[in-house]
N, C-alpha and C positions, 0 to 999 in steps of 0.2 A: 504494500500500500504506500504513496506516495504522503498523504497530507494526513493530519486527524479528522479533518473532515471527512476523508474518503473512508477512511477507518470507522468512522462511529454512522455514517450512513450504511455500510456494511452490517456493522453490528447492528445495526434498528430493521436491518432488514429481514436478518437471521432472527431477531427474534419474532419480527411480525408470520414467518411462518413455522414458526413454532407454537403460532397461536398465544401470543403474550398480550395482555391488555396496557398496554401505556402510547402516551402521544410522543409523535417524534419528536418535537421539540424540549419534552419534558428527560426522554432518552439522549437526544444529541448532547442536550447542556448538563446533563448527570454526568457525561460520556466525558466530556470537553471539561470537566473539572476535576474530575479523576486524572486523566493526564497531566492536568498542571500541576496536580497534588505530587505525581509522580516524577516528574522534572524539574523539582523544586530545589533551591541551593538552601539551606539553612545558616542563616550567618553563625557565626561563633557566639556571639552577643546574647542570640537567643537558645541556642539550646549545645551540648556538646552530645558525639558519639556516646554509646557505652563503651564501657571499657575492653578496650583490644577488638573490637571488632572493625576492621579493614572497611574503609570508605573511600571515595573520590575527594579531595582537597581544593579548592580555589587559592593560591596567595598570591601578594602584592606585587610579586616581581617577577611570578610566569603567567604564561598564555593559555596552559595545557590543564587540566585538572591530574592529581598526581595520584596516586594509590598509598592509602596513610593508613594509619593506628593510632587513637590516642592511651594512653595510657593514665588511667587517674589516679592510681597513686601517686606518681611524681610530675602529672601535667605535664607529659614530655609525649611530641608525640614522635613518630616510628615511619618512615619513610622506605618503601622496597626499593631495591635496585636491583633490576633484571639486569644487569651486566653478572654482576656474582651471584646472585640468590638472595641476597639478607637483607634485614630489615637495620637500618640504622637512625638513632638516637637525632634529634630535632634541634637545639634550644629554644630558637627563638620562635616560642608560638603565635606573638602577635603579628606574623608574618602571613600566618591563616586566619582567612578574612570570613569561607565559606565552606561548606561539605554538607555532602549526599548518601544517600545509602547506594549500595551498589546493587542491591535485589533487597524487594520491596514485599513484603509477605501477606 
């Protein structure tokens, strides 16, 4: 599928013959706010990860979202590096402005 709209007009169709009772618009806009719900960055401000569980990262001084960990015992968080394998130690966390979950349950 190219757009969300093409996507949630898909999905309204599949359920109209499935024989579902709801209006498309009331479907489209439940549809279309799920997705934003699930593309959402979270600043740091307002909420942090759990602890060690791996997230996408936003900070100051890159382009790219990074693959992290926070760690709450010592506020530090944990950055992978696919060149070797490992995860390495952060300091500076007000460097991390945003983060996402990576799979949404």
């Amino acid at each position: 599928m190219k757009t969300i709209d093409e996507a949630a007009n898909r999905s309204f169709a599949m359920l109209q013959i499935a024989g579902a009772d709801t209006s498309e618009q009331d479907f489209i806009g439940g549809f279309k706010i799920g997705v934003e719900f699930s593309q959402r960055w979270i600043p740091v401000e307002e909420e942090l990860p759990q602890h060690r569980i791996a997230v996408f990262v936003k900070m100051i001084d890159r382009n790219i979202p990074i693959l992290a960990t926070l760690n709450t015992n010592d506020m530090c968080w944990y950055f992978y590096d696919y060149s070797d394998n490992e995860w390495y130690g952060f300091a500076s966390v007000k460097k991390i402005t945003h983060w996402r979950p990576i799979e949404l349950k």
